[in-house]
C-alpha positions in Angstrom: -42.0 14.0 -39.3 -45.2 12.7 -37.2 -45.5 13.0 -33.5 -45.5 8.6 -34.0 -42.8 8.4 -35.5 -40.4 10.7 -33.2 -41.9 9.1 -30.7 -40.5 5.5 -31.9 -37.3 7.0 -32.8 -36.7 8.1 -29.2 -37.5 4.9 -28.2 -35.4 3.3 -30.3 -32.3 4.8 -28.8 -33.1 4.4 -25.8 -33.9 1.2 -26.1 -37.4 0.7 -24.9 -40.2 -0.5 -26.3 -44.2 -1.0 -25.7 -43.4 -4.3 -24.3 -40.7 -2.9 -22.1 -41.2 0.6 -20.9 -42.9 -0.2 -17.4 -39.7 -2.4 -16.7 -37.4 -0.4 -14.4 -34.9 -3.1 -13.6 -34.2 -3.3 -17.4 -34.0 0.0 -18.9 -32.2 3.0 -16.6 -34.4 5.2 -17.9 -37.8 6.0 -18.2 -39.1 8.2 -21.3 -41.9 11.1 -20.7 -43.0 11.9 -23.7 -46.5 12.4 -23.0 -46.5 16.4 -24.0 -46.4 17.0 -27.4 -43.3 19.0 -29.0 -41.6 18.9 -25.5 -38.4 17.5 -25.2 -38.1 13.8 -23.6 -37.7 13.7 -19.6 -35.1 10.8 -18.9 -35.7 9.7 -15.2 -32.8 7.2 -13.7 -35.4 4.9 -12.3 -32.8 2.6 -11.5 -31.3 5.0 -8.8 -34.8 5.2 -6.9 -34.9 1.5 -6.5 -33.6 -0.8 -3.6 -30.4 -2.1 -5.5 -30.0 1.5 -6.7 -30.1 2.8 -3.1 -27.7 -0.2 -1.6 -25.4 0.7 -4.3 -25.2 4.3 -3.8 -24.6 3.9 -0.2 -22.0 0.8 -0.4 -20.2 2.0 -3.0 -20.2 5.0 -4.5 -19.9 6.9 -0.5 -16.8 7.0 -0.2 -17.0 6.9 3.5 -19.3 4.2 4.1 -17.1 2.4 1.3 -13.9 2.7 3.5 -15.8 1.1 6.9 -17.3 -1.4 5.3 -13.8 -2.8 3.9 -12.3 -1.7 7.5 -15.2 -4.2 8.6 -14.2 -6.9 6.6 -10.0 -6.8 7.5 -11.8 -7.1 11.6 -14.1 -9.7 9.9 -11.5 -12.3 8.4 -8.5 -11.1 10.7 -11.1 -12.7 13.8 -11.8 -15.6 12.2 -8.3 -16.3 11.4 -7.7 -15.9 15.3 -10.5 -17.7 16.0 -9.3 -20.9 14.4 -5.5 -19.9 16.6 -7.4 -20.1 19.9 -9.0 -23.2 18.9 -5.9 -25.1 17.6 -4.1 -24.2 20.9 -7.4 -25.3 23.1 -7.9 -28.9 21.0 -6.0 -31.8 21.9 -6.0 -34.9 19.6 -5.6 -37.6 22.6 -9.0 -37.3 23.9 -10.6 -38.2 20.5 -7.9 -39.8 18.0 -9.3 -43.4 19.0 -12.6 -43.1 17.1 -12.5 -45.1 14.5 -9.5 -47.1 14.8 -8.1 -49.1 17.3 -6.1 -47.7 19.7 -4.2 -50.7 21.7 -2.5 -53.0 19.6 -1.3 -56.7 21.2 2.0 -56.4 20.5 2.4 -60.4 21.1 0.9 -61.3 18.2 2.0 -58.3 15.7 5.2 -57.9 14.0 7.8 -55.2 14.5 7.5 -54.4 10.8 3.1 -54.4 11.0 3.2 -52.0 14.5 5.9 -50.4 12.3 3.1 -49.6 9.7 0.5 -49.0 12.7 2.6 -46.0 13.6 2.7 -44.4 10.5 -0.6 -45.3 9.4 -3.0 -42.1 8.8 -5.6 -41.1 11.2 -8.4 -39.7 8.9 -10.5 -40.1 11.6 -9.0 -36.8 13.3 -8.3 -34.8 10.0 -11.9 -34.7 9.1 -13.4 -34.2 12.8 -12.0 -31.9 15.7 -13.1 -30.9 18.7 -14.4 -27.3 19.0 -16.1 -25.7 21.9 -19.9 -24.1 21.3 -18.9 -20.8 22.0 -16.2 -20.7 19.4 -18.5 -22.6 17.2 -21.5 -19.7 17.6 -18.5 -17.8 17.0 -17.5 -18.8 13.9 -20.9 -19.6 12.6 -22.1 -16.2 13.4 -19.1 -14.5 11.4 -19.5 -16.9 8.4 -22.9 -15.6 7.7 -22.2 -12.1 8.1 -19.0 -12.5 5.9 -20.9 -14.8 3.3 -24.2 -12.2 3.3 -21.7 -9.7 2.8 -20.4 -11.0 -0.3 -23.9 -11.9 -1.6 -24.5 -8.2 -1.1 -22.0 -6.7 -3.1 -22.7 -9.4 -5.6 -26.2 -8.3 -5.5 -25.8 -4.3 -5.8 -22.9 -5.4 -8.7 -24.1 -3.7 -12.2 -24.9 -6.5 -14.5 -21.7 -6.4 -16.5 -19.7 -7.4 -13.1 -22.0 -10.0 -11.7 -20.9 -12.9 -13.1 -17.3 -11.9 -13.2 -17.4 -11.4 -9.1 -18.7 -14.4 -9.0 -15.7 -16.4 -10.6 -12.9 -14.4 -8.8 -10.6 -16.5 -6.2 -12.2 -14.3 -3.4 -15.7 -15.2 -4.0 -14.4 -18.6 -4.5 -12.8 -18.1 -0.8 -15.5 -17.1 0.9 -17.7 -20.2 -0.5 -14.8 -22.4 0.7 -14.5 -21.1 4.0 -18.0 -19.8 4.8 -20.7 -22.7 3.2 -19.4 -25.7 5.3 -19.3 -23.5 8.9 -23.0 -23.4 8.0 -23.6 -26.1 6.9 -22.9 -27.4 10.2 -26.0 -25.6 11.5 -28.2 -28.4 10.2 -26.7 -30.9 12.9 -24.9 -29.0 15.4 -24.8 -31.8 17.5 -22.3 -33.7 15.5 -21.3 -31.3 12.9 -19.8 -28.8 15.3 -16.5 -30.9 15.1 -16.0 -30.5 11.3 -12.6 -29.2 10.4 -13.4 -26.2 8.2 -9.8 -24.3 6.6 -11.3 -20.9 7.5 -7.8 -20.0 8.2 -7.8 -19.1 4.3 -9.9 -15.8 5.5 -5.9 -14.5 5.7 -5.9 -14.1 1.8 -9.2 -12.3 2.0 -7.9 -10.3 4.4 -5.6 -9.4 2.4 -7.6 -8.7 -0.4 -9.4 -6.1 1.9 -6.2 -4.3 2.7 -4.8 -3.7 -0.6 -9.0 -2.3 -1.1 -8.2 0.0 1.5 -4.8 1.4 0.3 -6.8 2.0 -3.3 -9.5 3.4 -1.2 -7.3 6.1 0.7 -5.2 7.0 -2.6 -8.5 7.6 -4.5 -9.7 10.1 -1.7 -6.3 11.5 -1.0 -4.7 11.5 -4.6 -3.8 15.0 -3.7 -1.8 14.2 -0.9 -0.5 10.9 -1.8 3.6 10.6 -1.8 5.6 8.4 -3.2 7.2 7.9 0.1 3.6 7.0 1.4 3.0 4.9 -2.3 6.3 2.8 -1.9 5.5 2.3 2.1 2.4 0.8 0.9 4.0 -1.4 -1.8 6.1 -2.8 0.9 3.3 -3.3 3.6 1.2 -5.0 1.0 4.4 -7.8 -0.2 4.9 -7.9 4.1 1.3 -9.2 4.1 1.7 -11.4 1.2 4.5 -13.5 2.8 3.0 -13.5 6.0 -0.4 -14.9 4.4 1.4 -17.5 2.3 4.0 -18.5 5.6 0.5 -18.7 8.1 -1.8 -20.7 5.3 1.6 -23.2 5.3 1.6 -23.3 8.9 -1.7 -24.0 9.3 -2.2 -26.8 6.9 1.2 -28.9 8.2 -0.5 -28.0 11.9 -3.3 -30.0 10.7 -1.7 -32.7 8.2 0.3 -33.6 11.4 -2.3 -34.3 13.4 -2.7 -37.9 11.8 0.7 -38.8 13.6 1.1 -41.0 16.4 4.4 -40.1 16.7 5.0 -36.4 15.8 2.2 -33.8 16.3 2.8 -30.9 16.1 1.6 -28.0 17.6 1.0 -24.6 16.3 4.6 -23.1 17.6 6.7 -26.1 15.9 4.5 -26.3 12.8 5.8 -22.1 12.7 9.4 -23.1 13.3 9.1 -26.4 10.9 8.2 -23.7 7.8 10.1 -20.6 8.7 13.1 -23.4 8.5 12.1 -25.2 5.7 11.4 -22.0 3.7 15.0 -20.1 4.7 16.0 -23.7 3.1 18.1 -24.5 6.5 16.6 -27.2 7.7 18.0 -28.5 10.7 15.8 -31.5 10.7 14.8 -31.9 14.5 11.1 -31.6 13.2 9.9 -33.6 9.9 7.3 -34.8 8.8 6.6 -39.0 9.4 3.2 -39.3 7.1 3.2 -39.8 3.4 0.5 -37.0 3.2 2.3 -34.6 4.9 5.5 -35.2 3.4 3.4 -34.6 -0.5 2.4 -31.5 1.3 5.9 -30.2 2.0 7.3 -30.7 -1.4 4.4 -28.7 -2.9 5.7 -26.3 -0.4 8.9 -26.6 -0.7 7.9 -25.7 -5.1 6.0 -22.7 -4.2 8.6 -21.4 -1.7 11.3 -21.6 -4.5 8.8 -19.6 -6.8 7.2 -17.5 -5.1 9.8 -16.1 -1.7 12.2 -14.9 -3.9 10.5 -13.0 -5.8 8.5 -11.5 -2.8 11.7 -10.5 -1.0 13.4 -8.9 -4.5 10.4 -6.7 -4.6 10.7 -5.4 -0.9 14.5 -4.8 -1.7 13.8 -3.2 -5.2 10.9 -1.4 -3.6 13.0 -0.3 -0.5 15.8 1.2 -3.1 13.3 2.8 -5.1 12.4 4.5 -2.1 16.0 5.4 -0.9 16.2 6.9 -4.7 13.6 8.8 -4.2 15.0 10.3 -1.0 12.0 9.6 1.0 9.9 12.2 3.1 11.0 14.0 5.9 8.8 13.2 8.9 6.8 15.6 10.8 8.1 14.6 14.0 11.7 15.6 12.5 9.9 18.9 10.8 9.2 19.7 15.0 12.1 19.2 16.7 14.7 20.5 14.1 14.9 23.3 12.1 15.2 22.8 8.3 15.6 24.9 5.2 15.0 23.7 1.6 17.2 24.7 -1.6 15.7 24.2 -4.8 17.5 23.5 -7.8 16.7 22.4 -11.3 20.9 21.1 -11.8 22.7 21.1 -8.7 26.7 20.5 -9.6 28.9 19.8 -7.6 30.5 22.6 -7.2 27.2 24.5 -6.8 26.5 22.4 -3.7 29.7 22.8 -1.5 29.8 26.1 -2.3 26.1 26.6 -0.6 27.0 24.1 1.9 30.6 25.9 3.2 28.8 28.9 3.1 25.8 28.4 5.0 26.9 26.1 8.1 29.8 29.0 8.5 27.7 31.1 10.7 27.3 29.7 14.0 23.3 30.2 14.3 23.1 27.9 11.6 24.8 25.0 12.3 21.7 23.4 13.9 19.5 23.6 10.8 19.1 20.3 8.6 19.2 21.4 4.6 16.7 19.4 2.8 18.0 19.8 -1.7 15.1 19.0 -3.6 16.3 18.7 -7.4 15.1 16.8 -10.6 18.0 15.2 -11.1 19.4 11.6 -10.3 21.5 11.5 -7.2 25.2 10.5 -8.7 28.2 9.1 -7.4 29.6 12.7 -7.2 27.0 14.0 -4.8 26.4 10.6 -3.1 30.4 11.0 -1.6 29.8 14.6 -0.4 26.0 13.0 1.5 28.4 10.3 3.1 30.7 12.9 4.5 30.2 12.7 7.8 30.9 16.4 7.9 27.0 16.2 5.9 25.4 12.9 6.7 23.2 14.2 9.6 22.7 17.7 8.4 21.8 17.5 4.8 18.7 15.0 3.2 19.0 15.0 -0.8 14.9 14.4 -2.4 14.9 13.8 -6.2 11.8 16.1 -6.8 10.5 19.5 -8.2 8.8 22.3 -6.5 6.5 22.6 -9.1 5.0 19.7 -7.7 2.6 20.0 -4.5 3.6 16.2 -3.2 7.2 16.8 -3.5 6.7 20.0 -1.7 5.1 18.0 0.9 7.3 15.9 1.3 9.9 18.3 1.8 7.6 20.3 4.7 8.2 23.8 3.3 5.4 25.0 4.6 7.4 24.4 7.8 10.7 25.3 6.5 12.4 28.7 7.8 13.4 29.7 4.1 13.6 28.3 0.8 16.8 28.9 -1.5 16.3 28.7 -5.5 19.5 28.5 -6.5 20.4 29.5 -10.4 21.1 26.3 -12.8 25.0 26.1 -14.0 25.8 25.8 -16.4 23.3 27.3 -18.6 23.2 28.7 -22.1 20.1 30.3 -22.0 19.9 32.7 -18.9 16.5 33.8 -19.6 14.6 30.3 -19.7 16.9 29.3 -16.3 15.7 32.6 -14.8 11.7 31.7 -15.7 12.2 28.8 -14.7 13.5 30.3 -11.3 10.7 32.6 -11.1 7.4 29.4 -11.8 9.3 27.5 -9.2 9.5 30.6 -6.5 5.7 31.3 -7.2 5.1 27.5 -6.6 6.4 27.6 -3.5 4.7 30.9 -2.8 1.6 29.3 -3.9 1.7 26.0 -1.2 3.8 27.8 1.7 3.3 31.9 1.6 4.5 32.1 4.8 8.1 30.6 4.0 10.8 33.5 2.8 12.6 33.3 0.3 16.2 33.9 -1.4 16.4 33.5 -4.9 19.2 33.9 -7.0 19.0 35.6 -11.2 21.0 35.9 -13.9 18.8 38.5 -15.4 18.2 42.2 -13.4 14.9 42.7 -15.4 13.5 39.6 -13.6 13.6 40.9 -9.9 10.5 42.2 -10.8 8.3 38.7 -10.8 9.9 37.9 -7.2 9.1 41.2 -5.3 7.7 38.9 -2.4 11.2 37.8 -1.8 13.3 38.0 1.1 16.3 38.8 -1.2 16.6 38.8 -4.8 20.1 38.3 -5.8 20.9 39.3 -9.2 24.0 37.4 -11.1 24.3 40.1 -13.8 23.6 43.0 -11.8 26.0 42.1 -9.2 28.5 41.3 -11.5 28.7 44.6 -13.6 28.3 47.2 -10.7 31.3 45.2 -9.4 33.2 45.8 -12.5 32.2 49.4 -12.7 33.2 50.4 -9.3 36.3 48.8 -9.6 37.3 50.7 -12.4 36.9 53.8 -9.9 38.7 51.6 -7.1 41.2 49.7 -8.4 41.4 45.9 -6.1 37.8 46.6 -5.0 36.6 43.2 -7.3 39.3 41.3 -5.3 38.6 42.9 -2.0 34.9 42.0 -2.3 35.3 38.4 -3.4 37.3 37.4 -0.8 34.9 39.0 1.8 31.9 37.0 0.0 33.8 34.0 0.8 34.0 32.3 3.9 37.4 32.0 5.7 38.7 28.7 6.0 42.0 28.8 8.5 
C-alpha cells in the first residue's frame, strides 16, 4: 500500500478532505501526516478556538458552571421584584383617561349604557403603564444581560444542541420577556410605558434552580443522601406552586386594571387566587370584566390539573422520606450522644432485647440509638418506636453500612460505638457471620475511630474483627457455658439470669 493511498484512507475516516482540511470550525481535528511512515497527529483544533475556550470555561468548569447559574436565579429573581416594586409604585388614575373619555353626561345616557360604560375594557391601560426611568434602565439593563446570556450558551452549544436550545420553553421565555424591554430602547420616550410580562422570569428562575440542584449532585454524588435528594424533590414542587400561584397573581393584577369599578392591587389579586385555588371562594373579590373572568376559568382548569398533583407529590415525597428514616442532623450529632446498631434483620425480639438491656445502666440513658437495617420498617417495630418509653431515644434508618451515604447519614463517624448485631434467625451461620465481618470493616473503613461490639455465631471468625472493642462469640459462649456447667451444676442458670437485666 502507497504512501497516497494511506494517506486518503486516513482522511477518509476522519472525514476530511483537500477541500476541507484548513477548516477548523468543521472538522475537530486536524491530520499531520506530513512525515512519512509516522503515525497521524490528531490536534483538537476546535478546543484552541474562541467557542472552544468559552465552552470550556462555561461549561465543562464545574465551578464557573455553578456561578453562572447562581447568576442567573439573582438575574430573573430581580426582575421578578422589579416588576413587584413597580406594580405597588403605579397607579392607574393618573393615566386610565387616555384614550377614552372619562366624564360621561349622565343626563343624556341611560342607566343600562353607563351600565355598559362601567364594565367596558380599558385597553388603553393594559397595553401602556407608567414606569419610572430608573426602574426602566433597570429592567432594560437586566434584559440584555439575561438575553446575551442565553445567546451565549446558545452560541458555545455543540452543533447537535443548537437548534434544540433554541426551541425549548426557556429560550422561548427569555425572547418573550427580554426582546420587547429592548425594544423599548428605540423610543424611550414613549416606549418606556409598555407593559412587558417579565414577571414570567419566575419559571426561568426556576429552571435555574433545579440546574443548580443537578449541578451540586453531579459534584457531590459521593455525598449526596437521600435525605438531602427527597429535600430537594420537595423544594423544587414548593417552587413550582409558588411560580404557577405568582404568574396567576400577576396576570389577574393586570387584567384587573381595565376596571372602573374593581382594581385590584397586588395584595387582593394574592388573596383573590390563594382563595380561588383552595376552591373556597368567599366571593368579596371577583372579577367584573369579560376578559378577566375568561382568564379565571382557564385558571380555575389548570388549578384542578395541575395543584393536586403538585401537593400528592410533596405528601408522597414527604412519606418516602419518613420511610427512609431521614438523616440525623449535625446539630443533634453535637448536643447528644448517639450510638448506631447495625443489623441486616432486626426481629422483634432482637430489638427489645438490645433496647432493655442497654438503657438499664444509668450512664446510658442519655444516649439516642440510631438502628440502621435493610429491612422495611413494619407495623411490629413501628408500635415499639411509638412507645413513648422509645420515641425520643431511638431513630429507626432503613439503610446498610455497606453504604458510605447511609453511614452518613447515620454520623458514625461521630457515634460513641457501633453495635453489629447477629441476624436471627439464620440457617447459615457462616454467610450471617461474613456478612457481620464486610459490614464491621465498612464501618472501620468510613469511621476508624468509632469502637465497636460485634456479635458471631462462629469462634473461628474473631479473627477478621481483631480491631474490635469486644468480639462476642454466640457458639463459643454457648459451649464453655455448657461445659462448665457440667462441672457446676446450676451454673447455666446462674449466669443467664445475671446476663439479664432485673426488672422489679
Amino acid at each position: 500500500m502507497g504512501d497516497d493511498e494511506e494517506t486518503q484512507k486516513l482522511s477518509d475516516v476522519y472525514g476530511l478532505n483537500s477541500d476541507s482540511e484548513n477548516d477548523s470550525s468543521d472538522n475537530p481535528y486536524n491530520v499531520d501526516s506530513t512525515v512519512e511512515g509516522s503515525v497521524p497527529v490528531k490536534y483538537f483544533t476546535h478546543e484552541l478556538s474562541v467557542r472552544g475556550r468559552l465552552r470550556k470555561f462555561f461549561i465543562r468548569n464545574s465551578a464557573t458552571r455553578l456561578a453562572c447559574t447562581f447568576f442567573d436565579l439573582g438575574l430573573k429573581f430581580m426582575i421578578c421584584l422589579i416588576y413587584v416594586v413597580r406594580v405597588g409604585l403605579d397607579n392607574v388614575k393618573d393615566y386610565e383617561c387616555h384614550g377614552r373619555p372619562c366624564h360621561v353626561d349622565n343626563s343624556t345616557v341611560s342607566e343600562r349604557d353607563a351600565m355598559y360604560n362601567q364594565m367596558e375594557i380599558n385597553w388603553y391601560v393594559l397595553v401602556w403603564i407608567h414606569r419610572s426611568m430608573t426602574l426602566w434602565v433597570m429592567d432594560v439593563t437586566l434584559s440584555f444581560i439575561s438575553l446575551s446570556k442565553a445567546f451565549l450558551m446558545i452560541y458555545i452549544a455543540t452543533k447537535g444542541h443548537r437548534v434544540d436550545q433554541l426551541l425549548t420553553i426557556q429560550f422561548f421565555l427569555e425572547i418573550i420577556c427580554s426582546v420587547p424591554m429592548l425594544i423599548t430602547v428605540t423610543y424611550p420616550t414613549r416606549l418606556n410605558a409598555l407593559w412587558v410580562p417579565t414577571f414570567l422570569n419566575c419559571w426561568l428562575a426556576k429552571y435555574s434552580l433545579e440546574k443548580i440542584y443537578n449541578d451540586l449532585h453531579l459534584t457531590r454524588q459521593r455525598f449526596q443522601t437521600i435525605s438531602v435528594t427527597l429535600l430537594q424533590q420537595m423544594v423544587l414542587l414548593v417552587v413550582n406552586l409558588v411560580c404557577l400561584v405568582f404568574t396567576n397573581i400577576c396576570f389577574m393584577q393586570h387584567l384587573q386594571r381595565a376596571s372602573k369599578n374593581s382594581p385590584l392591587s397586588m395584595f387582593e389579586a394574592m388573596y383573590f387566587v390563594i382563595v380561588t385555588f383552595s376552591t373556597v371562594g368567599y366571593g368579596d373579590i371577583s372579577p367584573d370584566l369579560w376578559i378577566s373572568q375568561l382568564f379565571m376559568i382557564l385558571m380555575i382548569c389548570v388549578a384542578f390539573a395541575s395543584i393536586p398533583r403538585q401537593i400528592e407529590g410533596l405528601i408522597s415525597t414527604y412519606m418516602e422520606r419518613q420511610r427512609a428514616g431521614g438523616e440525623y442532623s449535625r446539630r443533634s450529632a453535637r448536643r447528644n450522644k448517639h450510638v448506631i446498631v447495625c443489623s441486616s434483620t432486626l426481629t422483634q425480639d432482637t430489638l427489645m432485647d438490645f433496647l432493655n438491656e442497654f438503657y438499664a445502666h444509668p450512664k446510658l440513658e442519655e444516649h439516642t440509638v440510631i438502628l440502621l437495617c435493610s429491612q422495611e420498617l413494619d407495623s411490629s417495630k413501628q408500635v415499639i418506636l411509638k412507645d413513648p418509653k422509645w420515641t425520643h431515644r431511638v431513630i429507626y434508618m432503613k439503610g446498610s453500612s455497606l453504604k458510605d451515604i447511609d453511614l452518613k447519614r447515620s454520623r458514625v463517624h461521630q457515634a460513641d460505638a457501633c453495635f453489629f448485631l447477629a441476624p436471627r434467625p439464620t440457617q447459615d451461620k457462616a454467610k450471617a457471620d461474613r456478612h457481620t465481618v464486610l459490614r464491621s470493616w465498612a464501618v472501620k473503613d468510613f469511621a476508624p475511630n468509632c469502637k465497636q461490639y460485634i456479635q458471631l455465631f462462629c469462634a473461628a471468625n474473631k479473627i477478621h474483627v481483631k480491631f474490635a472493642e469486644h468480639v462476642v462469640c454466640e457458639d463459643e459462649f454457648k459451649y464453655a457455658l455448657l461445659a462448665n456447667n457440667c462441672l457446676y451444676p446450676g451454673l447455666s442458670t446462674l449466669v443467664s439470669l445475671l446476663v439479664h437485666t432485673s426488672t422489679g
